[in-house]
N, C-alpha and C positions, 0 to 999 in steps of 0.2 A: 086851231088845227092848221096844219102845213099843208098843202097840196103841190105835189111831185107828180107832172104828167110825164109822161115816160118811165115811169116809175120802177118799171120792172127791169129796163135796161141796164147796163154795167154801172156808167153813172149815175143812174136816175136810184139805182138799188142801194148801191152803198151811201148817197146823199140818204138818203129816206133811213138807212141806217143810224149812220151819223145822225140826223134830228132826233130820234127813238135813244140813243145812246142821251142825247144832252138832255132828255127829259118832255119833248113834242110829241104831243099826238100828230099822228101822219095820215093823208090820204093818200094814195096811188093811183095813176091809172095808167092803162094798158089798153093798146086796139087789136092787135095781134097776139103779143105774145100772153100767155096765160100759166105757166108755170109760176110761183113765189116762191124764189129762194131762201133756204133752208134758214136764213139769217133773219129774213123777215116775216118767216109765216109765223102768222096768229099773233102778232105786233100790229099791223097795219091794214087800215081798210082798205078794200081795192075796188075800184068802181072800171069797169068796162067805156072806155069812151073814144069814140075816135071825134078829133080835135076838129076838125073840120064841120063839126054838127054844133053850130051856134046854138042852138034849144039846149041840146044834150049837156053841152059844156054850160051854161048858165045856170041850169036846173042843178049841177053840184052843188052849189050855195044855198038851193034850199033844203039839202039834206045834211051837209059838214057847214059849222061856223068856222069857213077859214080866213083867215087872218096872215099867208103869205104866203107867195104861188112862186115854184121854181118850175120854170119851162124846159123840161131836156127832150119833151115828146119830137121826133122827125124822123122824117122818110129817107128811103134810099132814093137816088134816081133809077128810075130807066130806061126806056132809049126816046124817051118826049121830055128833052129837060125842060120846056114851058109846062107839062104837067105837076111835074117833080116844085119849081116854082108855085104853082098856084098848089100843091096842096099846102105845103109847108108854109108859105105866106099866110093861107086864112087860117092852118091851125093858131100860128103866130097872134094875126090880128083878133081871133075869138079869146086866146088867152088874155092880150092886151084889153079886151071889151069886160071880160070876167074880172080882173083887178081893179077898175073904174064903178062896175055897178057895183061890184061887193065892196070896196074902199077898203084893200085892202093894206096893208102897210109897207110892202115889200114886193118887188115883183123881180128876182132873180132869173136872166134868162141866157144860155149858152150861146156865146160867141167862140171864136176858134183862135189859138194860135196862125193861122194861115192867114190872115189879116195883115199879119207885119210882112208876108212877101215882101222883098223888093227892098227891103231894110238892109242896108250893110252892117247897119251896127248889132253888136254883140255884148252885150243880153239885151235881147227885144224886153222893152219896159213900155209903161203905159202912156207915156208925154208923148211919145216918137208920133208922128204925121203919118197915117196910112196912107201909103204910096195906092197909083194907076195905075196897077200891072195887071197881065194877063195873070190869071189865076187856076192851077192847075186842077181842079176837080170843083164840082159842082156843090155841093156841098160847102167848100169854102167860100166860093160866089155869093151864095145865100146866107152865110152867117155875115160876113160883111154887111151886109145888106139889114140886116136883123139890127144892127149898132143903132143907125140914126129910127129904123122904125119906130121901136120901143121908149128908148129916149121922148121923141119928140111925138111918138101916140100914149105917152102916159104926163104928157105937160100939161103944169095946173092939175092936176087931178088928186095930189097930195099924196101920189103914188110912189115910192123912191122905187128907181131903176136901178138895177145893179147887171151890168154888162159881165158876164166871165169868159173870158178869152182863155180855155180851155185847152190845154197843153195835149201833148202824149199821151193816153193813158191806157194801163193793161191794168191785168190781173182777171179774180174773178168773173166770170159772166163773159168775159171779152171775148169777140169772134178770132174762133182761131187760125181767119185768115184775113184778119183785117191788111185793107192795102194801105195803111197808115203810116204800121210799125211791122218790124219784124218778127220782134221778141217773142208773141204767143207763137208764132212757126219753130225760133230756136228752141223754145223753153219744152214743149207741146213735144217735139220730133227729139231734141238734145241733137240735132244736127244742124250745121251754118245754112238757114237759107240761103237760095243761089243770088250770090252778087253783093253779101254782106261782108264786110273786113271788118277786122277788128279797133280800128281807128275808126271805123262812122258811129254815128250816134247822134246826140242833141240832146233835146227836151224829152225825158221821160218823169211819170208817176206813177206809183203805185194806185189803184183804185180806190182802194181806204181813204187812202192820204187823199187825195180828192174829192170823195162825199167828205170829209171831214170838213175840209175849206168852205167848201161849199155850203154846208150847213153853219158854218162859224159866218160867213158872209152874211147868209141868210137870219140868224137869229143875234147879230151884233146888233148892241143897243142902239151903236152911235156909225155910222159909217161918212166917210170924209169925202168919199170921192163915188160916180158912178159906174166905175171899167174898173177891174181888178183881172190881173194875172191869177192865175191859176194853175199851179203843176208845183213840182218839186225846189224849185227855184237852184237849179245847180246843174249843169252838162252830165251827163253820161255818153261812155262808149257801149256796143256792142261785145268789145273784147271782157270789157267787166263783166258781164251775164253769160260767157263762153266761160270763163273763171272759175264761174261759181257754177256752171254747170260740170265745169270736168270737160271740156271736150273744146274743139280745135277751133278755129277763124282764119283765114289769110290773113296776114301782116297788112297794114297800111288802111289808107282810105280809095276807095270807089271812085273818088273825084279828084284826087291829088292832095296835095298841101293844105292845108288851112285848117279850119275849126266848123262845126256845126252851130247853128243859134238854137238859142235854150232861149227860156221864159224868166225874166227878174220877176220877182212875187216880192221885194220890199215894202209894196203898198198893203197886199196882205198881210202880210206877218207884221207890220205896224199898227195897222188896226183889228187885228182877230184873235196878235198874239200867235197864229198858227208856225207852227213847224214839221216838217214831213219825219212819221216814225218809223220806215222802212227806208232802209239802206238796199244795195244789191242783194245782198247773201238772204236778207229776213225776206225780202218781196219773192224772189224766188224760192225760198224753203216753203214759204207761207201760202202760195201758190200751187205747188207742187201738193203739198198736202190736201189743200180742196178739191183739186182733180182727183182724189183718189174716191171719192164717191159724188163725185158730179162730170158732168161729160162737156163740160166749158167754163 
């Protein structure tokens, strides 16, 4: 059995999907939120846990024989980022403690695209040298931060690490005012958030296509490497999803000339095989359609 903490979140869902899809029994857990999405009810167990409870979290293993733990469980900050740090750390570290007693074979855990700040080069890939730059939101602080924990708190242990530097991601489940991305605003309203053109963009995925990777990472026999890109692996603009909505953008880019950085995933799709099955037109039709009987 698979253990997906955060599991009910956007990613955490459709990963937990994706393994039920390849044939894994899955567990979930959840500290907040309690809804299961319509995709995963009566698929998947779900255990109540908030991460931070070393007993709570260890006690999982004597009720699921799990066998490989994807970490997406995390906090937002609020106004004490040394809080915000220490929850999100010991969830981290009690996850990292649960993979060592249980032995188990894989411990998959979310890094961020926002790591390669500071990178000029275009398509951020997985060789490039994480730069010392100031870092724009707290969140990315911490997933940097996550890279060398995990790594070097699961050495020797016979634990393989699997770092995912986790792209853009929308669709289902997604908060429709994430400060990420704009798209759930464009998609959600069909009107240009303020301050979007049609020239900006980057890294975007579809959700799907992401628990998919992520489950391919997670359940590949053989992996070659410990940090894998994760996203669509190809630029998008905002004018394309304006396109496909029918409806208007300002010309040009927000910043001027030049190009936005996306996510190479050649490390992925060489060892998982994965390729993303939503284009613009299918991720927003496919989208659109869900919202019509769910409210995110």
């Amino acid at each position: 059995m698979i253990l997906v903490t955060g599991g009910l979140g956007m990613i955490g869902a459709h990963t937990a999907r994706a393994l039920l899809d390849l044939g894994h029994d899955v567990v979930v857990t959840s500290h907040r939120r309690g809804e299961v999405p319509s995709f995963l009810e009566g698929r998947v167990a779900v255990e109540r846990l908030d991460v931070t409870d070393r007993e709570a979290f260890l006690a999982l293993g004597e009720r699921h024989a799990i066998t490989d733990i994807v970490h997406l469980a995390g906090g937002i900050p609020g106004e004490d980022p040394v809080e915000f740090f220490r929850t999100d750390t010991t969830g981290l570290l009690n996850a990292l403690a649960a993979a060592r007693t249980w032995g188990v074979r894989r411990f998959a855990v979310a890094s961020s695209l926002g790591v390669y700040i500071g990178r000029p080069e275009i398509p951020w890939h997985e060789g490039l040298d994480l730069p010392a730059v100031a870092l724009p939101h707290l969140i990315i602080a911490f997933k940097k931060a996550v890279e060398p924990l995990t790594t070097h708190g699961l050495a020797g242990s016979g634990v393989q690490p699997v770092v995912l530097r986790i792209g853009t991601i929308w669709g289902p489940l997604v908060d429709p005012d994430s400060p990420f991305c704009p798209i759930p605003r464009l998609v959600n309203a069909a009107a240009p958030p303020p301050g979007v053109r049609a020239g900006d963009g980057g890294d975007v995925c579809y959700a799907p296509d992401a628990g998919r990777a992520i489950a391919l990472l997670t359940t590949a026999e053989k992996l070659r490497h410990d940090t894998y890109n994760v996203s669509s692996g190809r630029p998008f603009t905002y004018g394309e999803f304006a396109e496909a909505l029918k409806v208007d953008l300002p010309p040009g880019r927000a910043d001027g000339p030049g190009e936005d950085p996306y996510l190479d995933i050649s490390r992925l799709t060489e060892d998982t095989g994965f390729k993303p099955r939503f284009d613009v037109a299918a991720s927003v039709a496919d989208y659109l359609k869900w919202r019509e009987d769910n409210p995110r």
